[in-house]
C-alpha positions as CSV (number, residue, x, y, z in Angstrom):
1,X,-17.0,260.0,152.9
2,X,-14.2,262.7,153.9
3,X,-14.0,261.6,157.3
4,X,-13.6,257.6,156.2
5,X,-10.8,258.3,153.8
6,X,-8.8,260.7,156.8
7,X,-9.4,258.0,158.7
8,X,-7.7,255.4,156.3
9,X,-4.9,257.8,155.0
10,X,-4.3,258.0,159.4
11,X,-4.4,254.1,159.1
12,X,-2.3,253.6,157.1
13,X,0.1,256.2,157.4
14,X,0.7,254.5,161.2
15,X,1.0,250.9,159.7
16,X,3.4,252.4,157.7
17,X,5.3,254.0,160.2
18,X,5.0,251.2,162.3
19,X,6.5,248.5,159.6
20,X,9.3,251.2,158.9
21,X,10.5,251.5,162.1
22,X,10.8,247.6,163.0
23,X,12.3,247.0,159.3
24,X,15.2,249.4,159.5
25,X,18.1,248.9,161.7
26,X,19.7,251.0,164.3
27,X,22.4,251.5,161.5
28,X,20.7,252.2,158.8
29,X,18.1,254.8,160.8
30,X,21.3,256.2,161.8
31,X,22.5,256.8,157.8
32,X,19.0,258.5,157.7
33,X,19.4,260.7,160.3
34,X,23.0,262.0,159.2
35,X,22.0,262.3,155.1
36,X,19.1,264.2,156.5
37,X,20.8,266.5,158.8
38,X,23.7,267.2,155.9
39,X,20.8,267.7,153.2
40,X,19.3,270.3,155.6
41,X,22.7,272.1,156.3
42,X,22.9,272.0,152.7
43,X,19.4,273.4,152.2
44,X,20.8,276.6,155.1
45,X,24.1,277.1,153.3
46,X,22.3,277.7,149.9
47,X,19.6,279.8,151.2
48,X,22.4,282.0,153.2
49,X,24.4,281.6,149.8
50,X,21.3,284.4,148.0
51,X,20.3,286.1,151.5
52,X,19.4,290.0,150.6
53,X,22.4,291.4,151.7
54,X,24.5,289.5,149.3
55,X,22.2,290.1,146.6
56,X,22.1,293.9,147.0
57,X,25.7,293.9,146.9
58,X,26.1,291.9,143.7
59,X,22.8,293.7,141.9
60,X,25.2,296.9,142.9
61,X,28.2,296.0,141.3
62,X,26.5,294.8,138.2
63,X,25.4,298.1,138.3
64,X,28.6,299.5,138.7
65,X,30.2,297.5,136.0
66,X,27.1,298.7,133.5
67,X,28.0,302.1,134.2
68,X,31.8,301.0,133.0
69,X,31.3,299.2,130.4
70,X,28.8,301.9,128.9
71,X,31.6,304.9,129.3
72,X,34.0,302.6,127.7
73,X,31.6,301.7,124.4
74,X,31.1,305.7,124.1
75,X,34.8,306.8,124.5
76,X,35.6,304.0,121.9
């Protein structure tokens, strides 16, 4: 029973494919390709956006600024 539906979702994940790729024009796979590329350069940019570095750096700070903001409250 496994082994016929994997070999119905292969079937039709290839008739799929192969209606997609005669429906679409070179233009349009084209607009694809670029949205694609820009959603994954968006997808790199975000994840470089919180890399470790940068969080250590801001979790220190925060830090920095508790310690402040605490000497400030007791001096007042």
């Amino acid at each position: 029973m496994q082994l016929l539906g994997l070999i119905l979702l292969i079937a039709s994940s290839w008739y799929i494919w192969k209606l997609s790729t005669n429906f679409f024009d070179d233009e349009t796979k084209e607009g694809f390709s670029n949205d694609f590329k820009l959603l994954k350069n968006k997808i790199n940019e975000t994840t470089n956006n919180f890399s470790m570095d940068k969080l250590e750096t801001l979790w220190k700070k925060y830090k920095e600024e508790e310690k402040g903001d605490k000497s400030l409250t007791k001096k007042e």
